[in-house]
N, C-alpha and C positions, 0 to 999 in steps of 0.2 A: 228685745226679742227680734229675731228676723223674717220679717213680716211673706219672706218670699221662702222659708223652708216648713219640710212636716219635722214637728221633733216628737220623739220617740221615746219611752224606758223602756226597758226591757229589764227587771230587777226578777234573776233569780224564775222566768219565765212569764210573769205576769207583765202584760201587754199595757201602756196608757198612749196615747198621744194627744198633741196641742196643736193647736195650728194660729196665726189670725194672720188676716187677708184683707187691704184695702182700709186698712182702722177700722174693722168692725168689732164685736166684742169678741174675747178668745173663743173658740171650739174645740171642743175637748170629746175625748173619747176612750172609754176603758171595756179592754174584752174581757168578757168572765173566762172563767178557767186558766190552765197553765200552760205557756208553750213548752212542749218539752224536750224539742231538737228544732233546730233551722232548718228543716229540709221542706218545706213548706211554707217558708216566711212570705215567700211572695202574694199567697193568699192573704197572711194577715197587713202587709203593707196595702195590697188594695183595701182592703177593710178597711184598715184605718183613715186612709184619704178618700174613700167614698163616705165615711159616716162623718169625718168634719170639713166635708167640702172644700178640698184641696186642690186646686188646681196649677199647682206649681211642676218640680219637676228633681227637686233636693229633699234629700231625707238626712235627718240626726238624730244618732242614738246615743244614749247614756245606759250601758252594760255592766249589770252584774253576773258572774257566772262562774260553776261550780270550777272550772279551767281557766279561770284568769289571776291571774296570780301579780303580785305586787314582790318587788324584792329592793331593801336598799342596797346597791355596788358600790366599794369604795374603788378609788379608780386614783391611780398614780397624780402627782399632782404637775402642774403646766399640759398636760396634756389635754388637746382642744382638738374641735375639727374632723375630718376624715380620724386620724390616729384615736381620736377618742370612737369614733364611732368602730371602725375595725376593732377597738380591744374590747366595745359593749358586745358584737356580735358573738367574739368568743367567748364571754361569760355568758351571755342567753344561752348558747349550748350546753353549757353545762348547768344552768340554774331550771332550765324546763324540765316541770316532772310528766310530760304529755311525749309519747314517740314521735308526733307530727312535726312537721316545722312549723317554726315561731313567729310571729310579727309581734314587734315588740316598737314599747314607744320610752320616752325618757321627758323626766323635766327634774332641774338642780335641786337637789337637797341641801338640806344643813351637813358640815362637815361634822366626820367623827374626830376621834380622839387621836385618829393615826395617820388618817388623809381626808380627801375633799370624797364627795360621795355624788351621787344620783338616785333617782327611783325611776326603776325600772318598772315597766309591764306587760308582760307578756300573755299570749293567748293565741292557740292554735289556725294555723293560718287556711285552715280546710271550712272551719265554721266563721272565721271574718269573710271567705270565699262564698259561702250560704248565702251570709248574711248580704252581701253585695250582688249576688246575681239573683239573691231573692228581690229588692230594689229593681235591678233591672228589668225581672221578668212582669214585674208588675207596672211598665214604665216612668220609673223612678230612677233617681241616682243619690248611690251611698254617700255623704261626704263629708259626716264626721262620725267617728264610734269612739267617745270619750270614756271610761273605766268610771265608775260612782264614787272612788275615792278620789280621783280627779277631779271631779265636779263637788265635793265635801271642802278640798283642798282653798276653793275661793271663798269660805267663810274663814279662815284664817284669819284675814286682814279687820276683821270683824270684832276681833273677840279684843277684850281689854285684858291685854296685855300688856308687860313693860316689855321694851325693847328686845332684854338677851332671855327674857322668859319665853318655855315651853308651855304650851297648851295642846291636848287632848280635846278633840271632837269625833263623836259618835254619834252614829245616827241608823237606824232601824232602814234596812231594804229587803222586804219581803223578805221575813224569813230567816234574813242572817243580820249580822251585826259589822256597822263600816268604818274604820278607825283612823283618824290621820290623828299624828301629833307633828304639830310644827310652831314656827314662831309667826308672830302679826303681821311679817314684811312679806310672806307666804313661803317661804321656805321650808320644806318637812324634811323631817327628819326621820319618820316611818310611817308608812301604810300596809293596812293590813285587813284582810275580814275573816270575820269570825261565824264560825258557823251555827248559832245557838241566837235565840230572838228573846227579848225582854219580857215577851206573852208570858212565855211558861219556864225563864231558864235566867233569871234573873239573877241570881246567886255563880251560876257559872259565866252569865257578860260579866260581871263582876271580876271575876277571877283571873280572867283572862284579859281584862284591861289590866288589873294590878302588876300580873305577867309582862304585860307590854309596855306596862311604864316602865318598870323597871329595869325591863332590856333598855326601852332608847335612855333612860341616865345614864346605865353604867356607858354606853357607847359615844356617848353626848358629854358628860359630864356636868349635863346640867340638868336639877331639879323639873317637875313639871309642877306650875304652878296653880293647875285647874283643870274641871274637868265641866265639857260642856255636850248636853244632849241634843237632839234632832228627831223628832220620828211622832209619828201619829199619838205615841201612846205617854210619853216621856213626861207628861207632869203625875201620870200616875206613880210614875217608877221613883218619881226624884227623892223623896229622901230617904229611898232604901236604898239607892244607889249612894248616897252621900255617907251613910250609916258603912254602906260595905268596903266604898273606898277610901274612908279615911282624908275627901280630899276636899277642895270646896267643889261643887256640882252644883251645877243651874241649866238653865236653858240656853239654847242657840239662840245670840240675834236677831236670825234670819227666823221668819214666821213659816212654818211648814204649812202645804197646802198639797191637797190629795194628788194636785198636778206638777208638784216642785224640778221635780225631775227630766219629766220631759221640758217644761221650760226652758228647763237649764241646757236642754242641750241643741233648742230653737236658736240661743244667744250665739252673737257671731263668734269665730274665734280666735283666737291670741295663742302668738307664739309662747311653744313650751307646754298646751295646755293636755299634751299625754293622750291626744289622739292616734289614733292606734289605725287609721285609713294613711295611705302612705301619701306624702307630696304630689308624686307623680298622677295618681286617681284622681288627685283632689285638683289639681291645676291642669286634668285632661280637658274639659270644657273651656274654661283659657287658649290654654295650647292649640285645641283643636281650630277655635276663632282665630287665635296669631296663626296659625299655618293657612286657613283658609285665606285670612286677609294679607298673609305674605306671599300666599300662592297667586292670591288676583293681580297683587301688586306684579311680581314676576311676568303674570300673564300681558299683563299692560304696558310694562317693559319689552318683552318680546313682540309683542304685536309693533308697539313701539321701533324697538328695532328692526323687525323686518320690514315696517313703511319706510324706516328712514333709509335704510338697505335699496331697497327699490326704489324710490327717490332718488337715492344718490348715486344708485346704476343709472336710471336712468339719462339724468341729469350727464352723466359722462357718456354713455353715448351721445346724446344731444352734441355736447363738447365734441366727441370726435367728427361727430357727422358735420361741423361747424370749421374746425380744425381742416378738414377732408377740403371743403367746397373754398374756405379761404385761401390753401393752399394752390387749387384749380386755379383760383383767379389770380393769384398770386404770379402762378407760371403764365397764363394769359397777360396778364398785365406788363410783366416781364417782355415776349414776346412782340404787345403793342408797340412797348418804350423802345425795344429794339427797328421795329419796322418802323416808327417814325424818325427813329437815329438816324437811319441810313434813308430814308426820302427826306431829313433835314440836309444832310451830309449832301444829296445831290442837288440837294435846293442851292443849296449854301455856293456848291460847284455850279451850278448853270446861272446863279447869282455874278459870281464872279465875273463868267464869261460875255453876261449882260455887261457889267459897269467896263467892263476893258473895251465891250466895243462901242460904247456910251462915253465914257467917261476918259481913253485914252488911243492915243494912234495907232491903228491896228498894225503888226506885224507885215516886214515888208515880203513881197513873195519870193525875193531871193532866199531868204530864210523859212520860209514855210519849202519853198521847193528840197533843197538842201536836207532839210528833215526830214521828208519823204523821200528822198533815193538815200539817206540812211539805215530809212525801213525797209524800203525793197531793193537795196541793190544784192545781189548774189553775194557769200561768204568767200564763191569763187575768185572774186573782181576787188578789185582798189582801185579808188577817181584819183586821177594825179592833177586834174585840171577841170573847174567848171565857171563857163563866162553865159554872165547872163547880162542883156540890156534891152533898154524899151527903146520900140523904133515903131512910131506912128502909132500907138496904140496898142501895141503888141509887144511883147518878150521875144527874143529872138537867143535862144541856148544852144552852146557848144561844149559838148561833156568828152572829155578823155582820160584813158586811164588802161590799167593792163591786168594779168593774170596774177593773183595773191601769191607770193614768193611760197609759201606754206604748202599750197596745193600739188598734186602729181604733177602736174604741168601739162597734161595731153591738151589735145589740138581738140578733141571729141568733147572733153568736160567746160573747154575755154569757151566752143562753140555756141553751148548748151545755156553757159552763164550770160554770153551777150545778148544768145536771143530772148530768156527771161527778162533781163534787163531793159529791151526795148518794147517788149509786152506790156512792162508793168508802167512806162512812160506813156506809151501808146492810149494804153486801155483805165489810167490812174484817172485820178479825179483830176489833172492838169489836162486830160487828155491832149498829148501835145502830138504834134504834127512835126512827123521826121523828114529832114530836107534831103540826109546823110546820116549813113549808119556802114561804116569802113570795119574791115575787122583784117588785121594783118595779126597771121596765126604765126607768122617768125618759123625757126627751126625746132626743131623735138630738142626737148633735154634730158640728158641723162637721168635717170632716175636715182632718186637720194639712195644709197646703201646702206645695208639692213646697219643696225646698232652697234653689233658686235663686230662689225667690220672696223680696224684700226686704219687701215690703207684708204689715202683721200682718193676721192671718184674721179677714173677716167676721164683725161677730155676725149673730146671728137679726134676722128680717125684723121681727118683734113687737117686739128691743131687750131681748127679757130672756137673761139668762145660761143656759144650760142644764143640769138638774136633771141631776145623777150617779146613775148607777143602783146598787142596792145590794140587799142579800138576808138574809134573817134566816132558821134553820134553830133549831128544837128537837127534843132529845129525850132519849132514857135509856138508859145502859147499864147494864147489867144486870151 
């Protein structure tokens, strides 16, 4: 039994329940009078877990009811699965004698004679409705509602039987009469209840099991070997039941006890056992746990993810901001390597200038002078002649030379070049001192003709060629 559910009968309206809690001894509890609709179950659910001190929070029933119906389907053979379950729905439709919708449950039967079969149970889906939000309202939850031929069904395995033999068990539930026949491996081959109680109708259970045997052989094709009772009252009946059916008749195995029932439906359960609460109801408190603990998990990943988000933004700015200021230095340092290139470079240049005037014979100043009237002599002027010599300590220079062939040739422009020319002696770093500075300006010359002129230029009106003008400069550096 499970020690954390209330189990419940409910046979035909009469109330019992069991309970045990913590290993203590069972608690049991039975309501006088009869329920006669679910529409007020919720009172009697609290009833019953206030008077056997229940403090759980599962309820299971074992139902009997005047709209529960039992039917064997023969059902095509290889057909398993969803397709078996689509082709049971369409035959509940048509096997319900109630207008309502059905909830229906199934567990395998014995094959007939034509195909593989099932036992079906069906029962109006508006009062398993009742019956669940009566649970609820009393805070409880529905989570088994097992049929009493269902729960008869596990003495099957019970009874001594050979192997391919059929046995009959009947057992008294308030009122009416509850009939499986199947073989010992538990397999039935039909359920059924009968409306008529052993008290006062013993001749008609009688009649109606001989009825029933009958039907599962001819459908079966095999004999029933026995026929076995259940029920409060059943050693009174036994051998007028033995007398009427013709068959052998004894008792059930299993020892009845005024609280059998709901026991039975305290016990955990096993697949196939023709519970009539759907999967879904029943694995909603599972379900509800895996969603909350897959929701936390979720929650703990996203949280997850947004730290590591921000983290890793972070972490990248940082990088750029890093990126940014290495780059700075980068071009700064650049910069540096540049300004110390070129203060090496002139290092390197004034290095030079050191060891040549350390390390070799300076340059003599005819040649230093020479360089310098390259730099300043007028573009006007060309030296035809330059004599330099030392005399007592001193440089004594005589420069000649005349006007660039190139040039217009005026007397104005020739003037202009020589007196540059003696400024830039004068006033140079030679500062030289001029003894003589002659400028003979010669005659005018023709001026060169335009391009497009073919005819060679004019001479002079006299016939003579024209004297080049030229200049002689003396003097002394010092």
């Amino acid at each position: 039994m499970n020690p954390t559910i209330l189990g419940l009968s409910c046979l035909h309206g009469q109330i019992k329940a069991v309970v045990i809690q913590d290993g203590s001894e069972p608690r049991s509890w039975s309501r006088a009078g009869v329920v006669d609709d679910f529409i007020d179950f919720a009172a009697v659910v609290r009833e019953a877990a206030e008077k056997t001190g229940y403090t759980g929070e599962e309820v299971a029933l074992v139902l009997t009811h005047p709209r529960l119906n039992n039917h064997i389907v023969e059902v095509p053979p290889a057909i398993k699965g969803r397709a078996l379950h689509h082709f049971l729905e369409r035959r509940v439709a048509l096997l319900k004698t109630f207008e309502e919708e059905a909830v229906w449950s199934q567990q395998p039967a014995l094959a007939t004679k034509d195909a593989d079969a099932v036992l079906v149970h069906l029962f109006p889906k508006v009062l398993l409705d009742q019956l669940t939000q009566g649970c609820q309202t009393a805070g409880l939850r529905l989570v088994r509602a097992l049929p009493a031929a269902m729960v008869l069904g596990g003495q099957l395995p019970g009874l001594p039987l050979a192997k391919e033999d059929l046995g009959l068990l009947a057992a008294q539930t308030a009122g009416v009469t509850t009939v499986i026949i199947g073989r010992q491996d538990g397999r039935i081959c039909l359920g059924r209840v009968l409306n008529e109680s052993w008290d006062d109708e013993v001749n008609r259970v009688a009649m109606d099991l001989t009825r029933t045997i009958g039907f599962a052989e001819q459908h079966t094709g095999t004999p029933v070997k026995g026929v076995w009772l259940f029920g409060p009252v059943v050693p009174d009946h036994l051998t007028e039941m033995q007398r009427l059916l013709k068959l052998p008749v004894a008792l059930s195995p299993i020892e009845f006890t005024d609280y059998y029932w709901a026991e039975q439906a305290a016990r955990p359960s096993v697949q196939g056992d023709g519970d009539l609460v759907s999967p879904v109801v029943r694995e909603a408190p599972r379900r509800g746990r895996l969603l909350w603990v897959t929701g936390a998990g979720l929650l703990v990943l996203l949280l997850a993810a947004l730290w590591s988000a921000g983290y890793f933004e972070w972490r990248r700015r940082d990088v750029l901001k890093t990126i940014v200021r290495l780059e700075a230095e980068a071009v700064r340092s650049r910069q540096i390597r540049t300004d110390w290139q070129q203060r090496r470079a002139d290092l390197e240049k004034k290095a030079d200038l050191v060891r040549i005037v350390l390390d070799e014979e300076p340059m003599p100043l005819a040649g230093w002078f020479l360089g310098y009237l390259s730099n300043v002599g007028p573009e006007a002027l060309r030296l035809t002649a330059l004599l330099m010599a030392p005399t007592n300590g001193l440089w004594s220079v005589r420069i000649a030379g005349g006007n660039q062939p190139t040039t217009s040739g005026s007397a104005m422009e020739f003037r202009e070049a020589f007196n540059e020319l003696t400024n830039s002696l004068a006033s140079g770093p030679f500062r030289m001192t001029l003894t003589l500075a002659t400028l003979d300006e010669g005659e005018e010359a023709t001026p060169n003709p335009p391009l497009e002129e073919e005819e060679p230029p004019m001479a002079p009106a006299n016939g003579q060629k024209p004297r080049p003008k030229g200049f002689v400069i003396e003097g002394i550096i010092r």
